[in-house]
VOBA-1610 file (N, C-alpha, C; in pm, whole numbers, padded with zeros to 5 digits, always signed):
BEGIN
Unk-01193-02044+01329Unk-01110-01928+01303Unk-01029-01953+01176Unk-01028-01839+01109Unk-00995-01880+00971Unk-00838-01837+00943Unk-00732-01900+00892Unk-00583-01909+00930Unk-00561-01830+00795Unk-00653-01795+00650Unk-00585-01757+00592Unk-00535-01622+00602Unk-00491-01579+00537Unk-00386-01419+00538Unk-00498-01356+00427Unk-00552-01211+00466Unk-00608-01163+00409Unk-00528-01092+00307Unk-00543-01013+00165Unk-00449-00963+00117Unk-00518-00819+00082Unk-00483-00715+00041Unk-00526-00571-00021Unk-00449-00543-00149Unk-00530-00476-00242Unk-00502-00397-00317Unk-00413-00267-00297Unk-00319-00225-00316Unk-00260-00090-00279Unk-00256-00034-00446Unk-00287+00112-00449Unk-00300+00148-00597Unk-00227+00294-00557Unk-00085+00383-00572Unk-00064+00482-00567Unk-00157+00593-00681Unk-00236+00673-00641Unk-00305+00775-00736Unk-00255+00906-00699Unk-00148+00937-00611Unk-00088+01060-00641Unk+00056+01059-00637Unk+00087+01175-00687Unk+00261+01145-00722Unk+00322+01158-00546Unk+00428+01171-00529Unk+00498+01152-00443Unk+00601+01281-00427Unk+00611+01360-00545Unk+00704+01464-00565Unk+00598+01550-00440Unk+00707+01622-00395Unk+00653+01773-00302Unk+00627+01672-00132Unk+00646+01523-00162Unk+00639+01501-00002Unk+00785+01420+00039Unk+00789+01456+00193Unk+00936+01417+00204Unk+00990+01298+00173Unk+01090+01275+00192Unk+01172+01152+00165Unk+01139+01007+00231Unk+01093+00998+00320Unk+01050+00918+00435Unk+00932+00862+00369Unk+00839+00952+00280Unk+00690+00910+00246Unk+00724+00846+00143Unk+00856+00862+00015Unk+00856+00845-00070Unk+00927+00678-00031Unk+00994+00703+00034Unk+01069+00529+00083Unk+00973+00456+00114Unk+00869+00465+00173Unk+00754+00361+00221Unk+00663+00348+00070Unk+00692+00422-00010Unk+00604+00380-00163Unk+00677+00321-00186Unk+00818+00355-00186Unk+00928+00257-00269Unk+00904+00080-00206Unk+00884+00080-00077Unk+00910-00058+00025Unk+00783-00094-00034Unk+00695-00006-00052Unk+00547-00138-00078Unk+00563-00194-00242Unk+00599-00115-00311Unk+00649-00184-00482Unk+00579-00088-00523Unk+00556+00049-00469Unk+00460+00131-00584Unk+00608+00223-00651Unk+00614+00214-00774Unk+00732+00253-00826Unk+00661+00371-00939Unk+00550+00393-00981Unk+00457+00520-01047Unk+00317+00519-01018Unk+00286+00630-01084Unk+00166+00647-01021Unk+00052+00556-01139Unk+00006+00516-01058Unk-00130+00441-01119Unk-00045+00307-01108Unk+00037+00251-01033Unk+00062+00132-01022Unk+00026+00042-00917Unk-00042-00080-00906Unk-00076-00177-00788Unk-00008-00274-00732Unk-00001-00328-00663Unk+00075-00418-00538Unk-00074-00498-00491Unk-00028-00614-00491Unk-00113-00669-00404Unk-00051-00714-00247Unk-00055-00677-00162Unk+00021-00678-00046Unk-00066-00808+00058Unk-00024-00894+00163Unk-00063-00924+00294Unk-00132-00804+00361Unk-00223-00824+00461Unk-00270-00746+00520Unk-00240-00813+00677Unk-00109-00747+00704Unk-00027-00734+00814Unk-00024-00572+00893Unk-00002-00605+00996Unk-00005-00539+01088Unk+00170-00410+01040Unk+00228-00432+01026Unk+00377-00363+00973Unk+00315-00295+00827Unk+00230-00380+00710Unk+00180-00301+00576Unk+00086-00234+00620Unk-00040-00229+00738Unk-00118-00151+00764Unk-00064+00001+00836Unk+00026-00025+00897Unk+00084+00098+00910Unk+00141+00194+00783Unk+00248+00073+00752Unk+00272+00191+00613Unk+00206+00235+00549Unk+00066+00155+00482Unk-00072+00221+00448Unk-00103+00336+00472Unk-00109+00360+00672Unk-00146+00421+00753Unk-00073+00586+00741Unk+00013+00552+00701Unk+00168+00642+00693Unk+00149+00738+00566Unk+00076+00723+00484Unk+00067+00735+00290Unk-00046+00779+00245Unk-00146+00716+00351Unk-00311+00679+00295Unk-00361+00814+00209Unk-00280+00907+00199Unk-00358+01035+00128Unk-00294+00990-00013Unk-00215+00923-00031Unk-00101+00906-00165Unk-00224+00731-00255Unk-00281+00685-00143Unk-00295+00550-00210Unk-00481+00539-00249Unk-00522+00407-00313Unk-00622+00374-00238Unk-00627+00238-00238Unk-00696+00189-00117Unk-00693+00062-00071Unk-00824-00007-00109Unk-00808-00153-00139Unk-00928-00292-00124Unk-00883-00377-00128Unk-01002-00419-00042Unk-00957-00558-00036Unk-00954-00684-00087Unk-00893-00785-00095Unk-00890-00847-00201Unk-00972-01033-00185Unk-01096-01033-00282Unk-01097-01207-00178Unk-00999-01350-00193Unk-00916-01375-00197Unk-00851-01522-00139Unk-00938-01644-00248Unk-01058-01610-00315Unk-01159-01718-00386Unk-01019-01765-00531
//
């Protein structure tokens, strides 16, 4: 069983204006601060939600650990 921590790409590709405040704080918490900007995040159970929370705002991959 393999112990490392997988990680993802997070890439915001749409703006954030016109959705509520709540959506815009969970871009702010992951580090997406404009659009067309990336984060490389953990792929945790707490970032998969916020993912989960956005996913029309982002797009996700994954990233290999090599």
């Amino acid at each position: 069983m393999s112990s490392e921590v997988k990680t993802l790409k997070v890439t915001l590709v749409k703006s954030t204006i016109g959705y509520n405040a709540k959506q815009r704080r969970i871009a702010q918490s992951l580090g997406l601060r404009r659009l067309q900007s990336s984060v490389i995040v953990d792929d945790t159970p707490t970032t998969r939600g916020m993912i989960n929370k956005i996913s029309h705002l982002l797009r996700v991959e994954e990233v290999s650990n090599s």
